[in-house]
Structures are given as structure tokens and as C-alpha cells.
N, C-alpha and C positions, 0 to 999 in steps of 0.2 A: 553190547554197545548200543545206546538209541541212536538213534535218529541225528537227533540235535549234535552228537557226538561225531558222529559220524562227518555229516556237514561241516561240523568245524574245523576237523582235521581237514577235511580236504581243501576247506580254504587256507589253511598253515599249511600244506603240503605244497600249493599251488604257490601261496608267497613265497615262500620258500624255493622251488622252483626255477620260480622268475628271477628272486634274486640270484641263482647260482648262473643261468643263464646271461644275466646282465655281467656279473661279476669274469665267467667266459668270456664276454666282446670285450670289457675292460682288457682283462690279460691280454687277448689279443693284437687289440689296439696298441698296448708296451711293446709288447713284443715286436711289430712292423714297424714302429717309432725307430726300436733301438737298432732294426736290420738296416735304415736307411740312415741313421746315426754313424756306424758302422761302414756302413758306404760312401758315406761322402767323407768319413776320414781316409778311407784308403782312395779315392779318389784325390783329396787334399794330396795326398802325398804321390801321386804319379802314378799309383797302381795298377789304375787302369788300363795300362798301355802293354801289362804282361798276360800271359798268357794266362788260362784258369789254372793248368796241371799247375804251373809254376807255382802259382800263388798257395795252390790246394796246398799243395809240397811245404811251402813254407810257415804257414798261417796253420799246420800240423805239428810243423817242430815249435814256431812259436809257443803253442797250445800246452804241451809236453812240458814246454820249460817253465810256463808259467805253473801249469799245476803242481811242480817239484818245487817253486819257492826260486828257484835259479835268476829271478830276475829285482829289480829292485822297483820300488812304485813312487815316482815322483812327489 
């Protein structure tokens, strides 16, 4: 491999990189959006006032039933 070759790849290595790293804080960014999306619905709805095991407990069985289909989608 010259030189020239060499160099070039490592600047496509480096863009390349950069964009996986950008595209990481992207996801990231979704992801906290949707945790605090998340949080103020069950805030909306009073949740806040229960305890965590309680919630843990039930936001597990929700979870269950959604992945089995058991539930229906607005």
C-alpha cells in the first residue's frame, strides 16, 4: 500500500469515525428525550406519588403483556 493510500484511508477511517460517534450522541439524545417523554406521562397520570417497587412491579407486568399482544393500541 503507498503512502498516498495509506493517508487516504485514514482520512475515510477518521470520517467515518466521527460520523459513528456523532450518530452515538444522536441516539443518545432519543433515547433521554424518550426517558423524560416517559416520565412526564406517568407523572400525567399520578404516578408519582407511588412507591418505585410498586411501580417496578407493575410497569413489568405491563411490559409482559404488551410483548404477548394482550393489549390493544389506540
Amino acid at each position: 500500500m503507498s503512502e498516498k493510500q495509506k493517508i487516504s484511508f485514514k482520512v475515510k477511517k477518521d470520517k467515518l469515525n466521527k460520523k459513528i460517534e456523532k450518530a452515538k450522541k444522536e441516539v443518545l439524545i432519543l433515547e433521554n428525550k424518550r426517558l423524560l417523554e416517559i416520565g412526564k406521562l406517568a407523572c400525567k397520570h399520578g404516578l408519582h406519588d407511588y412507591e418505585d417497587t410498586l411501580l417496578d412491579h407493575h410497569f413489568a407486568k405491563l411490559s409482559k403483556e404488551l410483548s404477548h399482544g394482550n393489549s390493544k393500541e389506540n
